[in-house]
N, C-alpha and C positions, 0 to 999 in steps of 0.2 A: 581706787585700785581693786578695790573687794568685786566690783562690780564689772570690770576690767576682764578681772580670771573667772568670774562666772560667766561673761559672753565668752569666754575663750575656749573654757570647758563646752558650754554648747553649740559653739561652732563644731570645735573637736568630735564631740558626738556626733552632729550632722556628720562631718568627714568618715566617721566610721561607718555609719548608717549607707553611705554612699560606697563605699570600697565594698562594704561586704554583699549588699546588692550589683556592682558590678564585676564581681570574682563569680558570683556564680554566671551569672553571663556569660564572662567568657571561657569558663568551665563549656558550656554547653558549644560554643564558637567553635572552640579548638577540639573539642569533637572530629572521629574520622572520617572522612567524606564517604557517604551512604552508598548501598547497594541496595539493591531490591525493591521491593513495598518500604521498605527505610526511609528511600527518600519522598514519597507521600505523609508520611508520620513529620518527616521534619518540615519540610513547606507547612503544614499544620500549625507545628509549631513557632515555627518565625513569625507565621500570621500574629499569633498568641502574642511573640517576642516584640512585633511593630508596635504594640499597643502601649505593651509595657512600659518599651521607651517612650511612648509620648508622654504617659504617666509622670515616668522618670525625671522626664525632660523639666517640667514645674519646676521640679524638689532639688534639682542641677542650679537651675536658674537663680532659685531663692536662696540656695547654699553660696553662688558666685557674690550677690546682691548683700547677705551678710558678710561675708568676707571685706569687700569694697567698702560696707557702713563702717567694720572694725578700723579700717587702713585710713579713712577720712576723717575717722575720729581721734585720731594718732595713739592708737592702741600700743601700749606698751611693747609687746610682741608682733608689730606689722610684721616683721621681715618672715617671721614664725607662718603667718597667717598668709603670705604672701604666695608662699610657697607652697604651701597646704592648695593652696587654691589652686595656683597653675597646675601642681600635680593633678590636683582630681579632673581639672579639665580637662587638662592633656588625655589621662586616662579614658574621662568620657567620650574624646573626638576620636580617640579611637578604636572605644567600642564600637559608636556608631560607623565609622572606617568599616570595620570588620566584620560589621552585621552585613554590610551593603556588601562586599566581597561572599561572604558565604551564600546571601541570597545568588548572588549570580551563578558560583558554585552549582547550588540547588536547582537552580533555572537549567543549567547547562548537563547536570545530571539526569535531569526529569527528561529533556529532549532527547538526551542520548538512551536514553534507557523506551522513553516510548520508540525511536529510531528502531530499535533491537526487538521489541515485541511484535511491532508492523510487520518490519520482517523477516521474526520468526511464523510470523501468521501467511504471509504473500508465501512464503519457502514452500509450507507444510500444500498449502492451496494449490502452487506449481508439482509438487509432488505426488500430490492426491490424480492432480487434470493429467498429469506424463503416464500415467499407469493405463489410463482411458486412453491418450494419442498412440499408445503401445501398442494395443490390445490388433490384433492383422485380420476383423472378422470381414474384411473385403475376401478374403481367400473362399468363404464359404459363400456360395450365389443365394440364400436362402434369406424372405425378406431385404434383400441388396436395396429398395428404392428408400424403404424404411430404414436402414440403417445410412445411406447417404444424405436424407433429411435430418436424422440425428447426428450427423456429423456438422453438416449446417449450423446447424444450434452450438454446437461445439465450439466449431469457430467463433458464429457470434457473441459467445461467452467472454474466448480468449478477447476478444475486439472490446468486448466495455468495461474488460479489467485493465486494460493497456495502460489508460490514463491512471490508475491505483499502482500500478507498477513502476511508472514511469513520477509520481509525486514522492516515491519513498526515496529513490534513489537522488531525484532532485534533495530532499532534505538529509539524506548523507554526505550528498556534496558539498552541502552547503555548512554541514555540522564543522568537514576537514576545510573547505576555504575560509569558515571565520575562528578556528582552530577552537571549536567547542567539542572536543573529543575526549576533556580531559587525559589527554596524551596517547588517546587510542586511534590516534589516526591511520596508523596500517591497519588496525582491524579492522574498522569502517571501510578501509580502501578496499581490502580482501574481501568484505562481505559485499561489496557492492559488485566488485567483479564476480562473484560466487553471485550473486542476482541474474546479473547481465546475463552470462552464460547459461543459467538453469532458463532465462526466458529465450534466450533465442535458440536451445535444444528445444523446446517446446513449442513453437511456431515453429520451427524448420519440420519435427518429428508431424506436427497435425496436417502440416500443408502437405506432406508431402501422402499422408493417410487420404486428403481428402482429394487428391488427385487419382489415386487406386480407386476409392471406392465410388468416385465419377468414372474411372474406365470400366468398372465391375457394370456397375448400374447403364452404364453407354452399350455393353456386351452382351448383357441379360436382354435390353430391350433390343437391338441387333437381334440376337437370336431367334426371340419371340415374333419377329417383323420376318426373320428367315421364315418358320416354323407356319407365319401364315400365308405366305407366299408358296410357299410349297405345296399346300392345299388345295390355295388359287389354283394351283400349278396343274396339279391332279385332278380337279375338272375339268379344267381346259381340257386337259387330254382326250377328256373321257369324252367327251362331246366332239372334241375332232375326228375321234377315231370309229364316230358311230357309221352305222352303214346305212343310214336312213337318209334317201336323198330323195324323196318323196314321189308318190304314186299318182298325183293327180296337178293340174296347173294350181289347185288353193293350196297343197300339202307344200308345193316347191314356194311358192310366194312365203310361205310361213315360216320354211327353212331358212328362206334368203333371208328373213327379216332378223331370226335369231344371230345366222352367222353375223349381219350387220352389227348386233349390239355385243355381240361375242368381240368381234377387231377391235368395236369403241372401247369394250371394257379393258383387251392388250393394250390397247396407246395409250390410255389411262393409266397404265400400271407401267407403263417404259419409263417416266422419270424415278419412279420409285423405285425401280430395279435397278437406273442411274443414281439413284443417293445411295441405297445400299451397297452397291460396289464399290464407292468412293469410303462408306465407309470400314468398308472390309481393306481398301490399300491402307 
């Protein structure tokens, strides 16, 4: 019997040994669900926490396995010991229960919270580019062909962010359809609408910059094509209107020869006075 109450006492032990390493556990579990850089800290530590329970898990196992030898040996106290057991089991299945629940927790924080930084970074980005789609320097003709090449560039900026734009939103959706929002599902819905919007202000606002400063740059070069043409224009004249019709049959031959390449050079210049009226209607 002496020996009876001394396994008894050190199972006892073991039982205490075991509760008071699993109270602090789930001290740590039932902890508040993290905010900020918090939830980095805790994913940290549940890594730390998996290990532990494997640890744990031995000294669970051995504790069951002494239990069982007591109960087979017909221990004075089985029913005592019986009980003892199932509790700390029960207790164990459902620490581990509630490790596996807070991980998910954790998981589903870490997502939504990187969700929230992506796009706070795509917002500030769209906000930064809308200030540049704003800007009306098609108004000023100065450098016009260099600023419609850097509009160019503009666009093709907005063009290789589209897919970044269009992944963050894909994983908002996907946060509210598998309902990992920890219950912020309207706010995800509003920020994703507040997305949408700021991007198609921002493609509507550049396309529509970079049609101006294609008619800016269409206008300047019009002009310039006017500007030589009018030049054109002013010699012709000036050679029509000479009085020199020559004094000898070589001076006439030589006149006729100019006037010839004088016509070639008008019919040469008649579709291009037909484009530019076409582009003046």
């Amino acid at each position: 019997i002496l020996d009876q109450c001394l396994e008894l006492q050190l199972f006892y032990r073991d039982c205490e040994q075991a509760d008071t390493w699993m109270s602090a556990r789930e001290a740590f579990l039932a902890q508040e669900d993290p905010s900020g850089d918090n939830v980095e800290s805790l994913i940290k530590k549940h890594e730390d926490f998996d290990k532990a329970i494997n640890t744990q898990e031995e000294k669970i196992k051995g504790l069951k396995l002494f239990a069982e030898s007591l109960i087979k040996n017909n221990h004075y106290d089985s029913p005592a010991v019986t009980r003892k057991r199932d509790q700390i089991l029960d207790r164990w299945n459902g620490l581990k229960e509630a490790l596996i629940q807070k991980r998910s927790k954790l998981g589903e924080s870490q997502t939504l919270q990187q969700f929230s930084r992506d796009a706070d970074e795509i917002e500030n980005w769209m906000t930064e580019k809308f200030q540049i789609a704003q800007e009306e320097n098609y108004r000023d003709p100065t450098n016009i062909q260099q600023k419609h090449q850097k509009q160019q560039a503009f666009e093709a900026e907005l063009h290789a962010n589209s897919d970044r734009i269009a992944a963050i939103i894909q994983a908002g959706n996907n946060l509210i359809e598998n309902s990992k929002c920890g219950g912020g599902e309207a706010a995800v819905s509003a920020r994703l609408k507040a997305l949408n919007d700021q991007w198609d202000l921002l493609v509507k606002t550049t396309t529509e910059k970079s049609y101006r400063l294609k008619e800016a740059n269409k206008q300047k070069s019009f002009m310039a094509a006017v500007k030589d043409l009018e030049f054109w224009l002013g010699e012709v004249e000036i050679l029509l209107q000479s009085d020199d019709y020559g004094k000898d049959l070589a001076s006439v031959e030589n006149l006729l020869k100019k006037h010839s390449l004088l016509e070639a050079d008008i019919s040469a210049h008649q579709d291009r006075v037909g484009e530019m009226n076409e582009q003046a209607d």
